[in-house]
C-alpha positions as CSV (number, residue, x, y, z in Angstrom):
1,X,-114.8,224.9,-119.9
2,X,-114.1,221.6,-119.5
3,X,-110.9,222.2,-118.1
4,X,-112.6,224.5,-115.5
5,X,-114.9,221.9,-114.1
6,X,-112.0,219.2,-113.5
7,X,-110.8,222.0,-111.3
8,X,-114.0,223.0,-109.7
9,X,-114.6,219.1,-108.8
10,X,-110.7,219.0,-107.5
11,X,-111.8,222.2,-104.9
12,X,-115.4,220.6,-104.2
13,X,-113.2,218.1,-103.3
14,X,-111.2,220.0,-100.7
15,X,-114.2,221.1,-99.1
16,X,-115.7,218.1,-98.7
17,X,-112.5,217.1,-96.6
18,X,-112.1,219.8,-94.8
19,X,-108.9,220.8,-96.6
20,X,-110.0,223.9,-98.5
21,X,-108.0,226.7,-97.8
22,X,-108.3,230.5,-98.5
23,X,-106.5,233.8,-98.4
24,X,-108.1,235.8,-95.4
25,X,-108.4,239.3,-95.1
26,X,-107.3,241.8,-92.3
27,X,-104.7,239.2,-90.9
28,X,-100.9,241.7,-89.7
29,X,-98.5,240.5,-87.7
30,X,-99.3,242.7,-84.6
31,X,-100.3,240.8,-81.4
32,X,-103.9,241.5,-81.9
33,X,-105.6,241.2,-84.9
34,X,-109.6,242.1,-86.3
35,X,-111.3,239.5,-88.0
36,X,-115.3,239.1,-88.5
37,X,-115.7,241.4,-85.3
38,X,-113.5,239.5,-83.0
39,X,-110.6,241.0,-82.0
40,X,-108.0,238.3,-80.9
41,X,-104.8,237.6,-79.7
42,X,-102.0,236.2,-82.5
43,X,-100.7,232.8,-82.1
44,X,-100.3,231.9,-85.7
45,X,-97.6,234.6,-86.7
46,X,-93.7,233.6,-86.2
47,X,-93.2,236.8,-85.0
48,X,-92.1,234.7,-82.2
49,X,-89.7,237.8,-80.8
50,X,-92.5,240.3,-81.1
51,X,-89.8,241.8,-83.8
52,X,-92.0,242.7,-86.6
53,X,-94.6,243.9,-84.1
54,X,-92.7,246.8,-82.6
55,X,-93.0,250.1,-84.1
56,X,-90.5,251.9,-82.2
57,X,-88.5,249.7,-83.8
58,X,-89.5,250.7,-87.3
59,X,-88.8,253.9,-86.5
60,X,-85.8,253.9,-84.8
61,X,-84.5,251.9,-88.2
62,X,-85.7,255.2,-90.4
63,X,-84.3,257.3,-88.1
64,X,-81.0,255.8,-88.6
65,X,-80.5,254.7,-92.2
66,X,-79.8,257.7,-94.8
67,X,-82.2,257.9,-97.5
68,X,-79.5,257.0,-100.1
69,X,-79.8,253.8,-98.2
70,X,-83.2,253.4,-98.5
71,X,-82.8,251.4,-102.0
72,X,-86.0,249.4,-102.7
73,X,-84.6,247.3,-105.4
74,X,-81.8,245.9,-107.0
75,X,-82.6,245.6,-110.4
76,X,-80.5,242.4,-110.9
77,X,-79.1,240.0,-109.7
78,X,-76.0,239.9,-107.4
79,X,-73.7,238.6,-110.3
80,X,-74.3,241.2,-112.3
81,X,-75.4,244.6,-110.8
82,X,-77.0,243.7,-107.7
83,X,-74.2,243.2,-105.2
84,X,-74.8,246.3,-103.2
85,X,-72.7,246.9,-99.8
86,X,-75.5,246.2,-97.8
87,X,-75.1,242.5,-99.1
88,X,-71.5,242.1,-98.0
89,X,-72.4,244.0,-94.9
90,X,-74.8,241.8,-93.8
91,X,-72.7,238.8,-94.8
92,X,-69.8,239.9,-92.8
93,X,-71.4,240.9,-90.1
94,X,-73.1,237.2,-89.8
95,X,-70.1,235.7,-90.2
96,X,-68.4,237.1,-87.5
97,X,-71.1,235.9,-85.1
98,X,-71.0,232.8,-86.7
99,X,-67.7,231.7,-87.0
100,X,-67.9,231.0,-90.7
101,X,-68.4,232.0,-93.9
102,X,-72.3,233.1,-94.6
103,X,-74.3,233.6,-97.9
104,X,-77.8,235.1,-98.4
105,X,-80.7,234.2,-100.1
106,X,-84.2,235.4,-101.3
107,X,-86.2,233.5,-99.0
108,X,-85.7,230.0,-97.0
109,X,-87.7,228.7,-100.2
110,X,-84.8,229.6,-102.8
111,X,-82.1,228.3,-100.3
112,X,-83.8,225.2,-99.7
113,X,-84.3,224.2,-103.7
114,X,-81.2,225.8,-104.8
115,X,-78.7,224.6,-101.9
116,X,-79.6,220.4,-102.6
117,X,-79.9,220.4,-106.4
118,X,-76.2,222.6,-106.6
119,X,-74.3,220.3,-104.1
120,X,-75.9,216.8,-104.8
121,X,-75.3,214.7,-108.0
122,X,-76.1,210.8,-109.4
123,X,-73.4,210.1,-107.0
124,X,-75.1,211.3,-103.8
125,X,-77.5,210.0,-101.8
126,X,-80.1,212.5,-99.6
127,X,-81.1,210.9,-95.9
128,X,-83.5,212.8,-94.5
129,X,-85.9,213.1,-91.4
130,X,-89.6,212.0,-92.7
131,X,-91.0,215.0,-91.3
132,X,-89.0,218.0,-93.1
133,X,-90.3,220.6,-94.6
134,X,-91.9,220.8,-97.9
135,X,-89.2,223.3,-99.3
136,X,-86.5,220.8,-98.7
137,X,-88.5,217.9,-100.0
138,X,-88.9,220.1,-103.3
139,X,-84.7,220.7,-103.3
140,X,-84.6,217.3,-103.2
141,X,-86.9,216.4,-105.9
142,X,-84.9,218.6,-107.9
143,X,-81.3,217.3,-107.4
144,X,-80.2,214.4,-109.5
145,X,-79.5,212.2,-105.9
146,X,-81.7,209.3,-104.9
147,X,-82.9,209.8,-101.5
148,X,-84.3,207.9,-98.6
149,X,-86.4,209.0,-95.5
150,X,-85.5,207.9,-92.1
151,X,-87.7,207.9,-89.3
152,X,-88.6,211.0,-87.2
153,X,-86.0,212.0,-85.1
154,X,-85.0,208.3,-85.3
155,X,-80.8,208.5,-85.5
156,X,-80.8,204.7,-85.1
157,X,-82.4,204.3,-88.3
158,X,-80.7,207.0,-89.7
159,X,-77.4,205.0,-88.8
160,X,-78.4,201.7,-90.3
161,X,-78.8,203.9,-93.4
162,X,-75.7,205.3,-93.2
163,X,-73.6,202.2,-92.6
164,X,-75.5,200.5,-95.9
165,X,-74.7,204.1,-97.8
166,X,-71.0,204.3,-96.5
167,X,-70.4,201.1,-97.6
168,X,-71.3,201.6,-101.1
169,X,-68.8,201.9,-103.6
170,X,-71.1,203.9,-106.0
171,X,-71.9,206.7,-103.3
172,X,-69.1,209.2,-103.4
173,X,-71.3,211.5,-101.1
174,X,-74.4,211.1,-98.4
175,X,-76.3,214.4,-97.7
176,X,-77.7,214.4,-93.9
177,X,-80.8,216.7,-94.1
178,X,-83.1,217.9,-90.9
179,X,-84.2,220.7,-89.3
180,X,-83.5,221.7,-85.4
181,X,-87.2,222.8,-84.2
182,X,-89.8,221.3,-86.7
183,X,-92.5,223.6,-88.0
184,X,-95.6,221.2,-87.2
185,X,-94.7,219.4,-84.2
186,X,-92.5,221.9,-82.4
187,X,-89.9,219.4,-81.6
188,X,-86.1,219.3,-82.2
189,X,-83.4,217.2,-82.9
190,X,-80.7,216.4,-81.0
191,X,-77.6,218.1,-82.8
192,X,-74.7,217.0,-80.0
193,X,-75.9,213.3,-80.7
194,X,-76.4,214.1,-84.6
195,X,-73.2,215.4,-85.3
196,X,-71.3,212.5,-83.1
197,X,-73.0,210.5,-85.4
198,X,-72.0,211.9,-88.5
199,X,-68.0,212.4,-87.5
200,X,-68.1,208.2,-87.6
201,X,-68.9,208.9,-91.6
202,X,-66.1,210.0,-94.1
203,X,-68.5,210.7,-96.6
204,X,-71.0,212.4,-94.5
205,X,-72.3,216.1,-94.8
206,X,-74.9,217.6,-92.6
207,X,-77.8,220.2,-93.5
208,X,-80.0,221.4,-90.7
209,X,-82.5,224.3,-91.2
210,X,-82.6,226.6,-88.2
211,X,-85.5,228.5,-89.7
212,X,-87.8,228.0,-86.3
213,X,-84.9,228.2,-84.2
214,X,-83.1,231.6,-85.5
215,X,-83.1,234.3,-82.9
216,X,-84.8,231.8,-80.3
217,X,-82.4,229.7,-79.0
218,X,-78.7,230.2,-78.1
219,X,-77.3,232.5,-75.9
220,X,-77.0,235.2,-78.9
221,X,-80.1,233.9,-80.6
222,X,-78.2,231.9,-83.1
223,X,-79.6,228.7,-82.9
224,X,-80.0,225.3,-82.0
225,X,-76.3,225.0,-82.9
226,X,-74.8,227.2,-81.3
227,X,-76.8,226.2,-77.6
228,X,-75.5,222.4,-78.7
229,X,-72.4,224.1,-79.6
230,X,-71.7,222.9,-82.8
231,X,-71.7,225.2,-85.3
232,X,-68.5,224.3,-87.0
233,X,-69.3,220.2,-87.5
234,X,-72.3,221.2,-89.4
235,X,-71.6,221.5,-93.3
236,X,-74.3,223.7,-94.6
237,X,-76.4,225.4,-91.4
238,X,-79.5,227.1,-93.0
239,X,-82.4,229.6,-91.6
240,X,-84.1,232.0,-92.5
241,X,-85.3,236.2,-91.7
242,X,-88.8,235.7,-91.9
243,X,-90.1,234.6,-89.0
244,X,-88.3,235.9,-85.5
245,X,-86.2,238.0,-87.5
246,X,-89.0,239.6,-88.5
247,X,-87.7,240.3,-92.5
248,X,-87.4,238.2,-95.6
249,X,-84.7,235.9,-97.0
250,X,-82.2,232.9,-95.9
251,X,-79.0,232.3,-95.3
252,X,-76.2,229.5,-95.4
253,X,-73.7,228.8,-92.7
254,X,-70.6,227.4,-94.7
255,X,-67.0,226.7,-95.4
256,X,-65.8,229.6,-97.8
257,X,-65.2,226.8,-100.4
258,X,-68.6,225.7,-100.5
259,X,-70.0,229.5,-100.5
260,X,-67.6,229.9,-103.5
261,X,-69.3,226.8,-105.4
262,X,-73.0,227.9,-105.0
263,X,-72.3,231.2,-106.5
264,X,-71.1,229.4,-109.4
265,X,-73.7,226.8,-109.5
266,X,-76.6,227.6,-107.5
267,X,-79.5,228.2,-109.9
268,X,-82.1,230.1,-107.9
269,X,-79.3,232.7,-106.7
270,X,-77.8,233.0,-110.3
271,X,-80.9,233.4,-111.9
272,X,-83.5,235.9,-109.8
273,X,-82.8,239.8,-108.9
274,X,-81.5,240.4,-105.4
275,X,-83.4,241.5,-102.3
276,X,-84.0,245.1,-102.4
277,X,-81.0,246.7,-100.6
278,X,-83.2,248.2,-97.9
279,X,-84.0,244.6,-96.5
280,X,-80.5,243.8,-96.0
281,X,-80.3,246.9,-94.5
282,X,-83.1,246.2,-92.2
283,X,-82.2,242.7,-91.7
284,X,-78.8,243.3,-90.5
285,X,-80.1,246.0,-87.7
286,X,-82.6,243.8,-86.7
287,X,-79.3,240.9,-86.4
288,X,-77.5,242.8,-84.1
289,X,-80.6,243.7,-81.6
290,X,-81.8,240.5,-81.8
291,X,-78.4,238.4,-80.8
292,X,-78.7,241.0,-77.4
293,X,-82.1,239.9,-76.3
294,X,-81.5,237.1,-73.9
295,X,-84.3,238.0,-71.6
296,X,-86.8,238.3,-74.2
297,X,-86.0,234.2,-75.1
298,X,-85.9,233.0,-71.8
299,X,-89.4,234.6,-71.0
300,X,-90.4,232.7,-74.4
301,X,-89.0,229.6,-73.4
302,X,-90.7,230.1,-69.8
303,X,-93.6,230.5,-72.0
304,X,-93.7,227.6,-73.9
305,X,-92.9,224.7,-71.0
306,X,-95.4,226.4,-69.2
307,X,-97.9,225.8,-72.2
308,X,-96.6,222.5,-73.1
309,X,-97.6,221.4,-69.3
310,X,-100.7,222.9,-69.8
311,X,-101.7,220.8,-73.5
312,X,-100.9,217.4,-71.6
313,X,-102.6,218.0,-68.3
314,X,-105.7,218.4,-71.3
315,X,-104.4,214.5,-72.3
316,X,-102.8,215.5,-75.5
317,X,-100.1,214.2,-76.9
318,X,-97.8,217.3,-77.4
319,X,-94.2,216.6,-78.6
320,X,-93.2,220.1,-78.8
321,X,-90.3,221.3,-77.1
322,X,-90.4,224.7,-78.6
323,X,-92.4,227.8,-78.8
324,X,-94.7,225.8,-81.8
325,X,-96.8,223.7,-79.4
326,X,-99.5,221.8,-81.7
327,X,-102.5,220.1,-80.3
328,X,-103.1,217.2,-82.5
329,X,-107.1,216.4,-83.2
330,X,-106.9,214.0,-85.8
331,X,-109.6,214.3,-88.4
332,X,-109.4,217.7,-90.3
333,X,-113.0,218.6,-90.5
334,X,-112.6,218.3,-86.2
335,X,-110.0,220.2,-86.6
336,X,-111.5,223.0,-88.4
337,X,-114.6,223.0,-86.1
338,X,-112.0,223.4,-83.2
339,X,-109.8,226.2,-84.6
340,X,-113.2,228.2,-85.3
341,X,-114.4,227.5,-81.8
342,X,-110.6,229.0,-80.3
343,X,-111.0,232.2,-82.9
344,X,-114.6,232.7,-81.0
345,X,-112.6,232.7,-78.2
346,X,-110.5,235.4,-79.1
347,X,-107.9,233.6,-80.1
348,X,-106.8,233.4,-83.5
349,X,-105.4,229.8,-84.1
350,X,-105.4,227.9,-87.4
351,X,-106.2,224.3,-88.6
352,X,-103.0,222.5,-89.8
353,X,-104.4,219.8,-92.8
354,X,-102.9,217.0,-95.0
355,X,-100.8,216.8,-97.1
356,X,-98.9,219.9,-94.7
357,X,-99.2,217.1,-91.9
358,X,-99.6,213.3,-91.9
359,X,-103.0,211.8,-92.9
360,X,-104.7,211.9,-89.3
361,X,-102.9,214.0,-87.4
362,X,-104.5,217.3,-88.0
363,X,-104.0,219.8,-85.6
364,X,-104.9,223.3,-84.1
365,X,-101.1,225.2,-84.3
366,X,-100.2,227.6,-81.7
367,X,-97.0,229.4,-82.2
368,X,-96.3,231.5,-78.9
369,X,-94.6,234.7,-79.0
370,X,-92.8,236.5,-75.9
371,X,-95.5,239.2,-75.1
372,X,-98.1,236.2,-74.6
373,X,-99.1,236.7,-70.4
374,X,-99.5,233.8,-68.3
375,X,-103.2,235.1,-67.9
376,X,-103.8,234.7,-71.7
377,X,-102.3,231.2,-71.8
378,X,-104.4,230.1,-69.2
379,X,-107.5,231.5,-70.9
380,X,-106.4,229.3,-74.1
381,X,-106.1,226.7,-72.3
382,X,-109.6,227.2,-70.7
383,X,-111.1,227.3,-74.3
384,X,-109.1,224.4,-75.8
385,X,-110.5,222.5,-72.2
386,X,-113.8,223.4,-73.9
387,X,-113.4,221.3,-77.0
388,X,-115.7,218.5,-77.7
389,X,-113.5,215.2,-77.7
């Protein structure tokens, strides 16, 4: 029992800070949602394609795949049992849009704390962006490289970095990490400028997560890379099916050599049971509609500048430049207050708390999805004009 009050005082704790957090029922991914009587619109999904959403969609899927194809498990793992031909299908297919070799994981999670601890040992040395995700910050934790943070989005910091790291005799390898379109602040980095940067470094490699950017950007929805046009200077390209791709698992942009060394080495692929077939199945007929929907992601970017315009005439500081558009409150018991007020609204937007965000930057997160109206925005706007300051 003693035991159980430490962790009773740890989650009184939370409360008291406005950090407690809990699973909430009768959330979906649909554009509307129920919750406590309200009915409102979705802008906390990353169903940022309306993907997941559309049941024709679902249908037309069972309408076309055989029910010998409908597998709903593998029963091992890829190196042993579990390599099903919906694997190298989807593979091959990706690879062709791509350019380059591609390998699948179970989820972004897996490929971000398997990819870093396989490729990265006492004689590497991790760089990455101070703001990116918690998955990678776990892959790196894992590794056996020491690491170093550079400043957001900072590439002149990150240079003076790599000029001290090139120059050291003991580091054989330096590991570039960030992603395009960050998940809290909805901003991106500039590829064209990272990747001129890296070519002045012989022992440079770059990994960028696309996660946020996969299926919105590009002119076949592959990416911040490919609309910078630069998928083949980046080493190890990463995203993930889950969010406008409206499935599960990630996948690796690589040279074949380094494909061919993960599946030797990488623990979290070796060692767990494949995605049900039926996933890859669905995932690789949800790839090839998604890479034709160019209208659909120019109405979202339309979208998004026009909400971004919208946050700053309301004198917020909004560094998005994506379809994630926070509005940063500051104090997270504020910010809690604020995201209940928006929900009464009819909008259902969530509080984003340490330690997912800096100490005192909380903020309400509004992810925008392409069947958002202009009418509804301005009526989010209305309510967020509403807040107490």
């Amino acid at each position: 029992m003693k035991h159980l009050e430490y962790f009773q005082q740890q989650l009184d704790d939370l409360k008291q800070q406005g950090q407690y957090r809990q699973f909430k029922q009768g959330i979906s991914s649909q554009p509307y949602l129920q919750l406590n009587g309200i009915e409102m619109l979705n802008l906390a999904s990353n169903d940022y394609l309306g993907l997941a959403a559309d049941l024709q969609l679902r249908e037309e899927f069972f309408d076309l795949t055989p029910l010998a194809e409908r597998q709903m498990s593998a029963s091992s793992s890829r190196l042993l049992t579990g390599n099903f031909p919906a694997y190298e299908q989807l593979e091959t297919s990706m690879a062709q849009a791509f350019g380059r070799s591609v390998l699948l994981f179970n989820s972004g999670y897996h490929m971000n704390i398997g990819i870093l601890p396989a490729l990265a040992d006492s004689k590497t040395v991790i760089i990455a962006d101070k703001l990116v995700h918690a998955s990678i910050i776990d892959g790196i934790r894992l590794s056996n490289a020491s690491y170093v943070r550079y400043r957001h989005n900072d590439l002149e910091h990150l240079q003076q970095l790599l000029v001290k790291y090139q120059a050291d005799e003991n580091i054989q390898r330096i590991i570039v990490v960030t992603e395009s379109i960050f998940s809290m602040d909805g901003d991106e980095t500039d590829l064209g400028a990272l990747v001129a940067l890296k070519q002045q470094f012989d022992k440079v490699m770059l990994y960028v997560d696309e996660a946020h950017a996969i299926g919105v950007r590009g002119e076949h929805g592959l990416g911040c890379a490919e609309e910078y046009q630069v998928i083949d200077q980046i080493d190890l390209l990463v995203g993930t099916f889950g969010k406008a791709l409206a499935s599960v698992g990630g996948y690796l942009v690589c040279h074949p050599l380094i494909r061919e060394y993960l599946i030797n080495s990488m623990r979290p692929l070796i060692f767990s049971t494949a995605q049900p077939p039926i996933c890859m199945v669905w995932t690789h007929f949800i790839f090839q509609k998604m890479q034709a929907m160019r209208e659909e992601r120019q109405q979202l970017a339309s979208l998004a500048s026009r909400c971004h315009q919208g946050i700053q005439a309301l004198g917020y500081v909004c560094p998005s430049s994506s379809q994630i558009v926070p509005v940063i409150i500051g104090d997270a018991a504020k910010t809690v207050a604020a995201a209940e007020y928006v929900q009464q609204k009819g909008f259902y937007v969530l509080p984003v708390r340490p330690p997912t965000v800096p100490k005192n930057t909380s903020r309400l997160r509004i992810c925008l999805h392409q069947q958002v109206s202009p009418a509804q925005l301005q009526q989010l706007q209305d309510a967020l004009q509403e807040l107490p300051r």
